[in-house]
C-alpha positions as CSV (number, residue, x, y, z in Angstrom):
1,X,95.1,97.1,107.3
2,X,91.7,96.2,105.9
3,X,90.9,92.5,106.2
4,X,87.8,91.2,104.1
5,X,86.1,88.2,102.2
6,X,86.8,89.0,99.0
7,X,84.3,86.7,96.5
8,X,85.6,86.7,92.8
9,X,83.7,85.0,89.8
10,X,84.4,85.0,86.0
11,X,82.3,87.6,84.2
12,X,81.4,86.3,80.2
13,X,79.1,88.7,79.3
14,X,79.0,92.1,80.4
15,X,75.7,92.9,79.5
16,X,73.9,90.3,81.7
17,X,76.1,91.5,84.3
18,X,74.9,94.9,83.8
19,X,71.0,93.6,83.6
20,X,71.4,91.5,86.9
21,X,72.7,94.9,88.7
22,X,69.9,96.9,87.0
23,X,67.3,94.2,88.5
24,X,69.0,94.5,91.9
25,X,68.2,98.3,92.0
26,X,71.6,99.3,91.4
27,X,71.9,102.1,88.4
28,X,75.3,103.4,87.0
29,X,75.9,107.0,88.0
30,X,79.3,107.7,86.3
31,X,81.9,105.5,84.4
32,X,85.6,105.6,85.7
33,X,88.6,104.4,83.7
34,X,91.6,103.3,84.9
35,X,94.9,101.4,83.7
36,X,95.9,98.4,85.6
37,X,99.0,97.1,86.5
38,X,100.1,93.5,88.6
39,X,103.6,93.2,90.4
40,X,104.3,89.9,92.5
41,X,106.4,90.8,95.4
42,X,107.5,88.6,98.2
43,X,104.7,86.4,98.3
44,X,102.2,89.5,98.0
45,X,100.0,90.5,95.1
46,X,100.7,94.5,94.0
47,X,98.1,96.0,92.2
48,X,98.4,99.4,91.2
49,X,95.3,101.2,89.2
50,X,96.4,104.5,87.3
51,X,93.2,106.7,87.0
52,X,93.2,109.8,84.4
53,X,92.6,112.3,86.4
54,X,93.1,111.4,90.1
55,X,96.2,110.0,90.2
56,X,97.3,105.9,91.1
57,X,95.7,103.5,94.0
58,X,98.1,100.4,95.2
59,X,96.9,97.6,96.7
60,X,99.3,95.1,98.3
61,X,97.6,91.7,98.8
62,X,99.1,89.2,101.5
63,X,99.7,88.2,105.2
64,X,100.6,90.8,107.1
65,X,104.1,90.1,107.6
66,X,104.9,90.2,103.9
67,X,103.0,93.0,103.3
68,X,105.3,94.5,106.1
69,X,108.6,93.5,104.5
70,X,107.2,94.9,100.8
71,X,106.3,98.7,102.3
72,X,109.5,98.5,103.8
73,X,111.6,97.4,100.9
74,X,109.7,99.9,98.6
75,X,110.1,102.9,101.0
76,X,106.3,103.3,100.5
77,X,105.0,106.5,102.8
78,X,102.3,105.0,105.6
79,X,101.5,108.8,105.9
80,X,99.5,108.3,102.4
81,X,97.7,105.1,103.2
82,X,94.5,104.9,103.5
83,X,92.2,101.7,104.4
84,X,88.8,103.0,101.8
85,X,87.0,101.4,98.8
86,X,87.1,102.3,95.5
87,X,83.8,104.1,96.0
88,X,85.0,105.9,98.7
89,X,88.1,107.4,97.0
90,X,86.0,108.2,93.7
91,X,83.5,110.3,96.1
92,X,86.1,112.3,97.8
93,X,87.6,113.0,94.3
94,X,84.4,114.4,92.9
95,X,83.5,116.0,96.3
96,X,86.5,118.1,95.8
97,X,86.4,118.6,92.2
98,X,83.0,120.3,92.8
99,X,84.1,122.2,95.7
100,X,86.8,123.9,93.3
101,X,84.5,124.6,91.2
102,X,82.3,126.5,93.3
103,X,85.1,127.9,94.6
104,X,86.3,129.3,90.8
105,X,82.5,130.5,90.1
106,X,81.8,132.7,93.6
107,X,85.4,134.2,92.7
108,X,85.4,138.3,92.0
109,X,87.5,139.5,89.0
């Protein structure tokens, strides 16, 4: 489990948001899209992000007892979970992307 404030606003204008993080020292280093889906199970929010390239990403929002009951009732594998942020997932992704590319460029014919 990974228990966090979460702090949610309503973004208008994505430019501004874009300038404030620019002013703030942050720069944008790659752009990731992804599909996004919403299921409401048992008093728990699922969300489930489909990414292009590196597969899906579900979230299951709720107390920890309903959270319980929905892994159980969707047979979901607690061998494939992982407690890590979006960044931290997108890192490991390209980490091994290059890695298999290296790997296909020190390769002899």
């Amino acid at each position: 489990y990974k228990i966090r404030e979460e702090l949610e606003t309503q973004i208008s204008d994505g430019i501004v948001l874009e300038s404030i993080f620019k002013r703030m020292g942050y720069k944008k280093i790659r752009e990731v899209k992804k599909e996004r889906k919403f299921l409401n199970y048992n008093n728990c929010l699922i969300t489930i992000d489909i990414f292009k390239k590196i597969g899906f990403v579900i979230e299951i929002e709720g107390t920890q007892h309903d959270i319980e009951k929905t892994i159980s009732f969707f047979s979901l594998n607690r061998q494939r979970f992982k407690a890590q942020t979006y960044t931290d997932v997108l890192k490991l992704y390209h980490i091994s992307k290059e890695k298999k590319i290296k790997t296909i460029k020190n390769e002899k014919p």
